[in-house]
C-alpha positions as CSV (number, residue, x, y, z in Angstrom):
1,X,-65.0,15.9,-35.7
2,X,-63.0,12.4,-36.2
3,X,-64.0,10.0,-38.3
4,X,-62.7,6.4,-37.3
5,X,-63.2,3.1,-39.0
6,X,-62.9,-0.3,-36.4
7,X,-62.4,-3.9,-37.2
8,X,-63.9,-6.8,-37.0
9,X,-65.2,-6.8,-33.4
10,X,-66.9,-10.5,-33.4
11,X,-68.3,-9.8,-29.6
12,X,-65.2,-8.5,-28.0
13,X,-66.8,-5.8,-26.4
14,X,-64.3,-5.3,-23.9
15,X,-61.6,-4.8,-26.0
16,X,-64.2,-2.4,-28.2
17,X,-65.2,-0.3,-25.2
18,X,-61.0,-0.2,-23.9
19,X,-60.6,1.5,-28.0
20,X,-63.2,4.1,-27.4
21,X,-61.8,5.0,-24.4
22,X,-58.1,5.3,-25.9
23,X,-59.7,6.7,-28.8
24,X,-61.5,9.3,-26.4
25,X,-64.3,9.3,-28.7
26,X,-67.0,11.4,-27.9
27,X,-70.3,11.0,-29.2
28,X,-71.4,14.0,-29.9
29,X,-68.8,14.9,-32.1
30,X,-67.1,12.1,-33.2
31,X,-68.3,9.2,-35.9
32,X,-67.8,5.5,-35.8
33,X,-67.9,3.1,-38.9
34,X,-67.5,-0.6,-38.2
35,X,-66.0,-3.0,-41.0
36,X,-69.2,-5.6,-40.1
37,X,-68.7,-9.0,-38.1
38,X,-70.0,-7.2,-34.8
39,X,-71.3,-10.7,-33.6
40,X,-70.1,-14.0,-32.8
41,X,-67.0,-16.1,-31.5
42,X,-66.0,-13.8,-29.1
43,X,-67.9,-13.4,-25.3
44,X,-70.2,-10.8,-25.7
45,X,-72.1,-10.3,-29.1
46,X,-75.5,-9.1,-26.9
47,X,-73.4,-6.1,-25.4
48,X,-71.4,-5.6,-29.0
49,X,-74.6,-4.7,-30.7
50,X,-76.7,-2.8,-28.2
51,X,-73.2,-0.3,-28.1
52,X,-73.3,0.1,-31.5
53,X,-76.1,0.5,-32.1
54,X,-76.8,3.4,-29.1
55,X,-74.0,4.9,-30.5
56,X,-75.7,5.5,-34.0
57,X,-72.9,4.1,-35.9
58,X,-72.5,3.2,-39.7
59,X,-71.7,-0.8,-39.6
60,X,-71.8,-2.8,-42.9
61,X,-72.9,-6.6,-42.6
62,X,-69.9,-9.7,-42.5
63,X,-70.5,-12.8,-43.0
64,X,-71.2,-13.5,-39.0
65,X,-74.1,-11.4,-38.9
66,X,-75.7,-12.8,-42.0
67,X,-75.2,-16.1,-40.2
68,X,-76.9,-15.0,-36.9
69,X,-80.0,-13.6,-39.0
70,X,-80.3,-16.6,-40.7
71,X,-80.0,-18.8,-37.8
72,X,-82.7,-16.2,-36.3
73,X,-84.8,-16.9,-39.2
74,X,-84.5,-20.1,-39.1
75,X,-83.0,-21.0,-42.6
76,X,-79.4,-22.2,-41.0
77,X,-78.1,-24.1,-38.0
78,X,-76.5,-23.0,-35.2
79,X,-71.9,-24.4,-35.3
80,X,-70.7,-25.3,-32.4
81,X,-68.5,-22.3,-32.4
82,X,-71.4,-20.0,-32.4
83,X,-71.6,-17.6,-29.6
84,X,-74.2,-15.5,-30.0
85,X,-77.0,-17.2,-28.3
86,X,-76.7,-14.2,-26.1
87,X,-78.7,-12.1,-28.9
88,X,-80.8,-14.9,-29.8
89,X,-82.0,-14.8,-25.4
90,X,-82.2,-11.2,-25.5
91,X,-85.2,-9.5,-24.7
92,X,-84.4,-6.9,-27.2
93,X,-83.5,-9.4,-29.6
94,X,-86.5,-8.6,-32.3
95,X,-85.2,-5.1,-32.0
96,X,-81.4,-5.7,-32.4
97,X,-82.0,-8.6,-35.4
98,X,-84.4,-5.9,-37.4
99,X,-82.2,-2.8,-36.4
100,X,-79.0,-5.4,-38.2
101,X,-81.3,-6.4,-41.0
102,X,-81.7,-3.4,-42.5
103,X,-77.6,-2.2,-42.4
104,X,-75.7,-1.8,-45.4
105,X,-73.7,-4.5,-47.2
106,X,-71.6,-1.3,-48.7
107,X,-71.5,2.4,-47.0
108,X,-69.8,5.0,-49.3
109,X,-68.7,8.8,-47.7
110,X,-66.3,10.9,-47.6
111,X,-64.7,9.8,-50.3
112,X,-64.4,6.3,-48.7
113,X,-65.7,2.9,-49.3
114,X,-66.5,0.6,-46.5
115,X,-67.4,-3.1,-46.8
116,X,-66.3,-5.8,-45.0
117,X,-64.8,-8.3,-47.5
118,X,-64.2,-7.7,-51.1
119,X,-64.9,-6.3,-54.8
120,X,-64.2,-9.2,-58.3
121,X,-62.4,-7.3,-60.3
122,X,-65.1,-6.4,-62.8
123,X,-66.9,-4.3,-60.5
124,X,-66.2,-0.6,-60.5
125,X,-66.6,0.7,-56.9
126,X,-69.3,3.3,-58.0
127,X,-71.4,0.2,-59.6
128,X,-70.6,-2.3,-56.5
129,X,-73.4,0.4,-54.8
130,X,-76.0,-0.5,-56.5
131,X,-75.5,-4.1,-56.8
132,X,-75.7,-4.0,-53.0
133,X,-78.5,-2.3,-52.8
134,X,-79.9,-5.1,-54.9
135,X,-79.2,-7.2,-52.1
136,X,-80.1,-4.6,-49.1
137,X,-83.4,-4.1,-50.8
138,X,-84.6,-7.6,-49.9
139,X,-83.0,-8.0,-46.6
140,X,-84.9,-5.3,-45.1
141,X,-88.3,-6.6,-46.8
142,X,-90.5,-9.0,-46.5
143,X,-88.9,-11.6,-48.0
144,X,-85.8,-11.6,-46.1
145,X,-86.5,-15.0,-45.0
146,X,-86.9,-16.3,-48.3
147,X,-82.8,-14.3,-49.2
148,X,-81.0,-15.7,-46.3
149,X,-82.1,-18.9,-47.3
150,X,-80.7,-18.3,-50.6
151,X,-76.8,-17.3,-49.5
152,X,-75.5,-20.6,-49.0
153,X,-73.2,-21.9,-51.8
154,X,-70.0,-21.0,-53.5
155,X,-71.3,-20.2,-56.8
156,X,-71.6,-19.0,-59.3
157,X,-67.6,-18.4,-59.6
158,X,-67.9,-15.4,-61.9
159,X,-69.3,-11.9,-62.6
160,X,-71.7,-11.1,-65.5
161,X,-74.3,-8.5,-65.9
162,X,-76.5,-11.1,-67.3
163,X,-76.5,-12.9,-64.1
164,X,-79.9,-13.2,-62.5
165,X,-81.8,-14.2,-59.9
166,X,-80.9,-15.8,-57.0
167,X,-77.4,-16.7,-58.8
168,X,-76.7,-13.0,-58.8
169,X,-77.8,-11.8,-55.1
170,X,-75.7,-15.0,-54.2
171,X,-72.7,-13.4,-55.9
172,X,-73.2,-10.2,-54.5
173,X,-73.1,-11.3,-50.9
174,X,-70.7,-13.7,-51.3
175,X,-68.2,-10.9,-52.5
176,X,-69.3,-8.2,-50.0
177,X,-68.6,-10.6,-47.3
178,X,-66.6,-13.9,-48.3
179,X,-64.0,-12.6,-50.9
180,X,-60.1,-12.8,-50.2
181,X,-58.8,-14.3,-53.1
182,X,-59.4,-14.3,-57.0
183,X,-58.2,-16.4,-59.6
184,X,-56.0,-14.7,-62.0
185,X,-58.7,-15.2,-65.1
186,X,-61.4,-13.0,-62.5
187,X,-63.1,-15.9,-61.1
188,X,-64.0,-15.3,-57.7
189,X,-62.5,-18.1,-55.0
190,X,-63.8,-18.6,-51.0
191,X,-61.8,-21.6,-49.6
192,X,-58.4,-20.3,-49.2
193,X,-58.0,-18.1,-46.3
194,X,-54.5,-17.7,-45.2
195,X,-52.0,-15.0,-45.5
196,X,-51.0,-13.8,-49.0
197,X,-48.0,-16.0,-49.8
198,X,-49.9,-19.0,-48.9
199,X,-51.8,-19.4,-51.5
200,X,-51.8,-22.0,-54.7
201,X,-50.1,-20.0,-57.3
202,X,-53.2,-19.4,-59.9
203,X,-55.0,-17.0,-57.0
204,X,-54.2,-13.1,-55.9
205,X,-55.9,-11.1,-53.0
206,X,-58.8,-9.4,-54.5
207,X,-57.4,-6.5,-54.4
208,X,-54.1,-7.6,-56.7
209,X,-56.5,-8.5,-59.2
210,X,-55.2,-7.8,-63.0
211,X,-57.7,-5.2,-64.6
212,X,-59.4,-4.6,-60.9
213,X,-61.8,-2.2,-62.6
214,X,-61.8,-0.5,-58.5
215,X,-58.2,0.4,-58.5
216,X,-59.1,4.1,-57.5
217,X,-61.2,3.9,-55.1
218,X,-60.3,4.3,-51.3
219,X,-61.8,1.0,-49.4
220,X,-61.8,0.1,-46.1
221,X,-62.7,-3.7,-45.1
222,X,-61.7,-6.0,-42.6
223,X,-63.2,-9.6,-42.9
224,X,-59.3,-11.0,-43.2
225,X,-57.4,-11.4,-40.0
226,X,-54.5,-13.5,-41.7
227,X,-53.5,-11.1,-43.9
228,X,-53.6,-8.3,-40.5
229,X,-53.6,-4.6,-41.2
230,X,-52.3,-3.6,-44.7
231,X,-52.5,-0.4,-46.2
232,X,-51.8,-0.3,-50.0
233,X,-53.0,-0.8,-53.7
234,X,-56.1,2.2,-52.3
235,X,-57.1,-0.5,-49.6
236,X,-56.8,-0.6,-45.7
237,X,-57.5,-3.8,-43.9
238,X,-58.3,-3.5,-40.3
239,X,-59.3,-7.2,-39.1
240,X,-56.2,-7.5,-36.6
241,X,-57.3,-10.5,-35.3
242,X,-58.8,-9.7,-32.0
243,X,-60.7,-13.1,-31.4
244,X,-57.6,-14.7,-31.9
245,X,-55.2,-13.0,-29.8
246,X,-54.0,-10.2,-32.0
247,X,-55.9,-6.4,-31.4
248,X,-59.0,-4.3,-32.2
249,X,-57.9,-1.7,-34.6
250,X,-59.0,2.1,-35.6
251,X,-57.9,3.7,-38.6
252,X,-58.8,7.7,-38.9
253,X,-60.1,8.4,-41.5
254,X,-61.0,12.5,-41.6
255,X,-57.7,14.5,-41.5
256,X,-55.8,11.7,-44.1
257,X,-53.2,10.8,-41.5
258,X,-54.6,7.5,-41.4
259,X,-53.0,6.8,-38.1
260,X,-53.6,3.2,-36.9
261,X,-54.6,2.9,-33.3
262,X,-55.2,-0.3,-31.6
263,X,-55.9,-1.9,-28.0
264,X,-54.6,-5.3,-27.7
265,X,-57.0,-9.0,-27.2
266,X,-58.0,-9.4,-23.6
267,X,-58.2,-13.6,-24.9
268,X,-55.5,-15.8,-25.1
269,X,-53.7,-16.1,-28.5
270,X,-55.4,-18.4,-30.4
271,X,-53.6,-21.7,-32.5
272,X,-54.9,-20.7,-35.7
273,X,-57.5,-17.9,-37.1
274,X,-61.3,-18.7,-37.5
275,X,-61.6,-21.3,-39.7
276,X,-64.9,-20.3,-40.9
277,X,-63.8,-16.4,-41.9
């Protein structure tokens, strides 16, 4: 059995189905795990989701699907970059928005942990599973609604155990699927999102983090196609940019090679990378 962990597809199914097929994954023995962001931007979020999802695989939630379920719910707009209107259509689409509601905003197996952003440096990876099932709890209930209309906002800036509340959830989610950089005095940051190297001097990627209380735990995210596929400091990155011109990536996982393979954008290289994340 082979256990493989894919980037951000964001409705590139084409270049998704072209991976399994180099992969030559076969469903009955092999198992899939998605870094989240299976929706939106690219041509084909409807197809994207019905795969994976027929497939059985583990997907965490980016920041794109939490978008599409809140535009589904009716607690955020539509941007006029938004290509998922496919889903919205759909026949299935009650179906395919519950089936995404109730996916993980953390996954942890093997030994691994998958999310599709971030951890603030305060967080041990161990304790960053419960705090998302805080979060998991109510977006598969029956106030999910009432949470997505709740995510929107930068704040607050900063971890505590004390935090409560909407304030808290809010931080949670905004980590799990926002987080790139942190200032150096473990404040969280969300507006810079280029390649390390670009940033003001007072912010590191999460994962540089002094103290990061995760240092040894293995994590796999994507969420960050500036910074491209990086392996180091117990973290591999595997947002390689397909929507913008770059590849669709799969890292194995089972047999500790962790041997990269990609299949290369079927769109035209982009100017710059999504400038919503």
């Amino acid at each position: 059995m082979a256990l493989y962990a894919i980037g951000d597809v964001q409705g590139c199914f084409a270049e998704l189905t072209a991976l399994l097929e180099k992969l030559r994954f076969d469903p009955a023995a092999d198992r899939l795990w998605f870094t989240g962001d299976l929706v939106n931007r690219g041509p084909n979020s409807l197809e994207t989701l019905r795969l994976v999802r027929a497939l059985g695989a583990v997907t965490v939630l980016g920041n794109h699907d939490l978008h599409l379920l809140a535009v589904a719910y009716g607690v955020a707009k539509t941007k006029h970059l938004d290509t998922f209107g496919d889903v919205l259509g759909a026949p299935d689409r009650e179906e395919l928005l519950d089936w995404l509601r109730r996916q993980p905003l953390l996954h942890h197996e093997h030994g691994f942990y998958l999310i599709h952003a971030g951890l603030p440096p305060q967080w041990r990876a161990e304790d960053a599973q419960g705090y998302a099932a805080e979060a998991e709890a109510l977006l598969a209930g029956e106030r999910v609604r009432e949470f997505l209309g709740q995510l929107r906002g930068d704040r607050p800036e900063l971890w505590s155990e004390s935090l409560q509340g909407w304030e808290r959830l809010r931080f949670i989610v905004n980590c799990l699927t926002r987080l790139r950089y942190c200032q150096r005095d473990g404040r969280v940051e969300f507006q810079h999102k280029g390649a390390p190297g670009s940033q003001p001097p007072q912010l590191v990627p999460w994962f540089e983090a002094p103290g990061r209380r995760s240092r040894a735990a293995r994590i796999v995210f994507g969420h960050w196609s500036t910074l491209g596929f990086y392996s180091g400091h117990g973290v591999h990155c595997l947002d390689t940019g397909c929507l913008w011109g770059g590849e669709l990536t799969a890292l194995r996982l089972d047999d500790g090679s962790y041997r990269r393979i990609s299949v290369p954008s079927q769109r035209r290289a982009a100017v710059a990378p999504d400038p919503a994340g």
